[in-house]
C-alpha positions in Angstrom: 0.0 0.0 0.0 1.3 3.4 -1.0 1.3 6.8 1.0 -1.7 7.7 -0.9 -3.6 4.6 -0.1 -3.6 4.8 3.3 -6.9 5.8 5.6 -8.4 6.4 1.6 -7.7 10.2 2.0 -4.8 11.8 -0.6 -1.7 12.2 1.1 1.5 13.1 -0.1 4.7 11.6 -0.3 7.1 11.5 2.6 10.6 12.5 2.0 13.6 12.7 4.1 16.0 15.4 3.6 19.5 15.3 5.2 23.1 16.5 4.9 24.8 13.4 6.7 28.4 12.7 7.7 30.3 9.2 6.4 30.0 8.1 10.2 26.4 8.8 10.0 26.5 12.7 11.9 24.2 15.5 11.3 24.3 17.4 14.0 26.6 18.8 16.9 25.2 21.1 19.6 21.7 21.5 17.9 23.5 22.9 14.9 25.3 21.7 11.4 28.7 20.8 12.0 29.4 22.1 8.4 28.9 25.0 6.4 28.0 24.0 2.5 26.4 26.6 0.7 25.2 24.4 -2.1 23.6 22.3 0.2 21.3 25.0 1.2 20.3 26.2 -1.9 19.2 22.7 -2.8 17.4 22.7 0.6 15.2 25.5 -0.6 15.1 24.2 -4.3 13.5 21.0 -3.5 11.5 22.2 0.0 9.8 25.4 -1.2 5.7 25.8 -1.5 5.8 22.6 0.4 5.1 21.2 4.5 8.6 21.0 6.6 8.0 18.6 9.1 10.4 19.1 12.2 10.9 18.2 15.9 10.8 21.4 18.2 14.7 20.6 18.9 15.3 20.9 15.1 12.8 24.1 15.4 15.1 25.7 17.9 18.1 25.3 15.8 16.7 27.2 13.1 14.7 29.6 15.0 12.0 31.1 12.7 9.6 29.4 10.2 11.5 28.8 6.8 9.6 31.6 4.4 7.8 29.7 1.6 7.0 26.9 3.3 4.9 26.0 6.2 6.8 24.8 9.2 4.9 21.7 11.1 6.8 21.0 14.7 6.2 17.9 16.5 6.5 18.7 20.1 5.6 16.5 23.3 4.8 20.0 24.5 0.4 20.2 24.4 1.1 23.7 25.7 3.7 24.9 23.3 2.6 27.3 20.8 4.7 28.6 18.0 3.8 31.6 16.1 3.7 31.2 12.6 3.9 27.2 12.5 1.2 24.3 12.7 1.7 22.6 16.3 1.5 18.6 16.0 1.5 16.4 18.8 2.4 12.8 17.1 4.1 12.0 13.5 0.5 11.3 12.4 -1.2 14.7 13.4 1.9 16.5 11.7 1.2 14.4 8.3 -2.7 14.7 8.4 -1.5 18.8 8.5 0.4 18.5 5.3 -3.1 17.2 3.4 -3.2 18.0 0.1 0.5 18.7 -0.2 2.0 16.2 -2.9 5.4 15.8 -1.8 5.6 16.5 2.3 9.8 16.6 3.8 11.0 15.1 7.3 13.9 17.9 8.7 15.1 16.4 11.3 15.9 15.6 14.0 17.3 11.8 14.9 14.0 10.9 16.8 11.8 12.4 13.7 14.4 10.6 11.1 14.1 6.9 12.5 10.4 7.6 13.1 10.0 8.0 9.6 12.4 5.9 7.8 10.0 3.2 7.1 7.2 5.5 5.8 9.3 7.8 3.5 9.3 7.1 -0.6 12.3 9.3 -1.1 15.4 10.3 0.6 17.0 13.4 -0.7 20.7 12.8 1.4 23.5 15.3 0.9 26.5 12.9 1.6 29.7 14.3 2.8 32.4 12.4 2.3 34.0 12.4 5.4 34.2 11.5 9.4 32.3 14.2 11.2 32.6 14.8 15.0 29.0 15.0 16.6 26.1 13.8 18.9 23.6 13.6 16.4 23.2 10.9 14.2 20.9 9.7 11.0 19.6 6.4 11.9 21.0 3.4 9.5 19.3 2.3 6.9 19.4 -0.5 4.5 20.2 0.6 1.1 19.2 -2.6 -0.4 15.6 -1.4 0.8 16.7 1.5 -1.6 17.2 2.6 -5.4 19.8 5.4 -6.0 18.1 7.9 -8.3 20.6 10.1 -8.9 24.0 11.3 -7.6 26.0 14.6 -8.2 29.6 15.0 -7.2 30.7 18.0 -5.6 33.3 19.7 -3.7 33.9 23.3 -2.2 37.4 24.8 -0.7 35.3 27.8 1.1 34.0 28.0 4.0 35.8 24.5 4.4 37.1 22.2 2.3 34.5 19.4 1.9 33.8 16.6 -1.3 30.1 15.6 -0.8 27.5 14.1 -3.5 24.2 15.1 -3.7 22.4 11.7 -3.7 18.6 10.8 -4.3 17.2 7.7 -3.0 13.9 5.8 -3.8 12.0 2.9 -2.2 12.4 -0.1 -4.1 
């Protein structure tokens, strides 16, 4: 059964959408240990006019909603209240809030990530080629679950020197 088959309502696809170290890191002190420009821009390529779905942690990190795109937060929190973004209490209420959308991303965190995994048809993974230092980590996956789409090498000198390929996964 497919995305859009379930509970007979039209729902869009899941997607994840990380930057992820060769040792499986994406995060360090509720921030990227990184700094890829690129990466960015093909963040807000692929993610604009559609639902973000985040963890409040993630939230934090970034601090505002994203413009162009509306910003679900999962939160524990029934009290929390976040100007500008749709409050969800479960993985479920967040995606029932993304109705109608046709392609719906996962942001992060970890917890949100492994959640996730086995619902998402696509992962859009920016993979840097390289050990990272951090306490956050993408969950593992088995890529034999997965079809690689399509993969772009690229490197930048400024503001660190990095090799990563932009890599696009889907469910076999």
């Amino acid at each position: 059964m497919t995305s859009d088959e379930k509970g007979g309502k039209k729902k869009g696809k899941l997607a994840i959408i990380v930057a992820m170290a060769r040792n499986l890191t994406i995060g360090i002190n509720n921030t990227l240990p990184w700094r890829i420009p690129a990466d960015l821009k093909r963040f807000k390529s692929l993610t604009m006019g559609h639902h973000l779905i985040m963890g409040r942690k993630t939230f934090d990190s970034i601090g505002k909603p994203l413009p162009g795109r509306t910003t679900v937060v999962v939160t524990r929190n029934d009290a929390l209240k976040i100007e500008g973004c749709i409050m969800a209490h479960s993985l479920e209420e967040a995606i029932q809030a993304c109705a109608g959308d046709d392609e719906i991303f996962i942001v992060g965190g970890a917890e949100l990530y492994a959640l996730t995994m086995p619902l998402v048809d696509t992962i859009y993974l920016t993979e840097i080629r390289q050990d990272v230092a951090g306490d956050t980590h993408f969950p593992e996956f088995d890529k034999k679950l997965w079809q690689e789409l399509s993969r772009e090498q690229c490197s930048q000198e400024n503001p660190q020197a990095l090799e990563y390929h932009f890599v696009t996964y889907g469910r076999k």
